[in-house]
N, C-alpha and C positions, 0 to 999 in steps of 0.2 A: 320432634320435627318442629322445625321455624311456620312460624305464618306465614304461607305466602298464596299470590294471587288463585282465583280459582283457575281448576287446570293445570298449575304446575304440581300440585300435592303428587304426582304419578310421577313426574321428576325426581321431586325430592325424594320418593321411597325407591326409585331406582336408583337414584346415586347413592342411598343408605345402603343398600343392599348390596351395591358393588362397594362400596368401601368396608362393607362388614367382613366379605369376602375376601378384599386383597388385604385386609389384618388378620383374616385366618391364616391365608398364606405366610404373609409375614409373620406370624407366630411359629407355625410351622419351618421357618427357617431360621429364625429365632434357637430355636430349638434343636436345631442343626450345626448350629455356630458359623452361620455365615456373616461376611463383615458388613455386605455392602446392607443391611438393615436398615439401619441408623438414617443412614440416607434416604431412602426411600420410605420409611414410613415420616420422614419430616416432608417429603415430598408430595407424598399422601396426602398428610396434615395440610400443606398449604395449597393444592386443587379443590381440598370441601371447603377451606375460606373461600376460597376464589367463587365456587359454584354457589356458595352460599350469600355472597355480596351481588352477585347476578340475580340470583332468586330472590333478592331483596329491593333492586336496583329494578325486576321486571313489575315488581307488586306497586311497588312507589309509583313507576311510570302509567302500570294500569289504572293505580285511584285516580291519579290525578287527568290523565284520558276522561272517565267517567266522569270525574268532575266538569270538568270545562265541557261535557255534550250534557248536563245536568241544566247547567247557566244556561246551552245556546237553547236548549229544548225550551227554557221557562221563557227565553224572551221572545221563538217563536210562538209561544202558546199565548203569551201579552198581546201580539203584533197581530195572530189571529183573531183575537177577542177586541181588538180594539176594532179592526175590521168588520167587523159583523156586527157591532153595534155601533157603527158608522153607517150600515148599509152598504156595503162597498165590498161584501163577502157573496157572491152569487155563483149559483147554480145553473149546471141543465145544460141544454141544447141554443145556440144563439141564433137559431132562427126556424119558420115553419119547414122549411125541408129536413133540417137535421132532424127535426123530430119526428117526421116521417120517414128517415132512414138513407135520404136523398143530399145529404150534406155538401158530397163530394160527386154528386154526380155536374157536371157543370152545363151539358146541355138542359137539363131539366131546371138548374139558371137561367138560362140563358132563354130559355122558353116562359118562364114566368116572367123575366125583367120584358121581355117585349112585347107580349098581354098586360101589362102593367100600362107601360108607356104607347100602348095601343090607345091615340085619342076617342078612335069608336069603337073599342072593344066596350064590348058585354056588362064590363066592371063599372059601364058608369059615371068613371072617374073623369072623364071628357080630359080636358089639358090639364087639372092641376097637377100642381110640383109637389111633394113631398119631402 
């Protein structure tokens, strides 16, 4: 059996196996004295090339796949590492409602924004801007 990618090896032992089988037959008729042989076992012959340069054509195209996701993985794993020690890699929730589960609630927005901007609310904060 040729090397080839993983997951085709059950290919390869199924086409071995059918061609093991149609050279029994062909033997078998061989042995019979049939003419048309000759031809069909050169036909034989040239479908395991064929399936053989596929299984070799799919193995190539799979390294080289891996390959090229090998590169892009390493230069995002640079681009992340560059990031985070830049500071510029952050986490979490981006504000106090999402962290209390209220992210997408938008009147409970809309309720805080105008206890906020309340000049005599509770908070304080009288006019200033933020």
């Amino acid at each position: 059996m040729t090397n080839v990618a993983p997951g085709l090896e059950t290919d390869e032992s199924q086409f071995a196996a059918l061609a093991a089988e149609w050279r029994a037959i062909l033997a078998d008729e061989r042995a019979k004295g049939t003419a048309q042989l000759t031809a069909d076992e050169s036909q034989l012959n040239t479908l395991a090339d064929e399936w053989r340069a596929i299984l070799v054509a799919e193995q190539q195209s799979s390294t080289a796949l891996a390959a090229m996701w090998e590169i892009r993985f390493a230069d995002l794993r640079a681009e992340h590492d560059e990031l985070v020690r830049d500071g510029a890699w952050v986490g979490g929730p981006d504000d106090m409602l999402s962290i209390l589960g209220l992210g997408r609630k938008e009147l409970f927005h809309s309720a805080l924004l105008a206890w906020l901007l309340d000049p005599r609310g509770r908070h304080g904060l009288e006019q200033r801007t933020y």
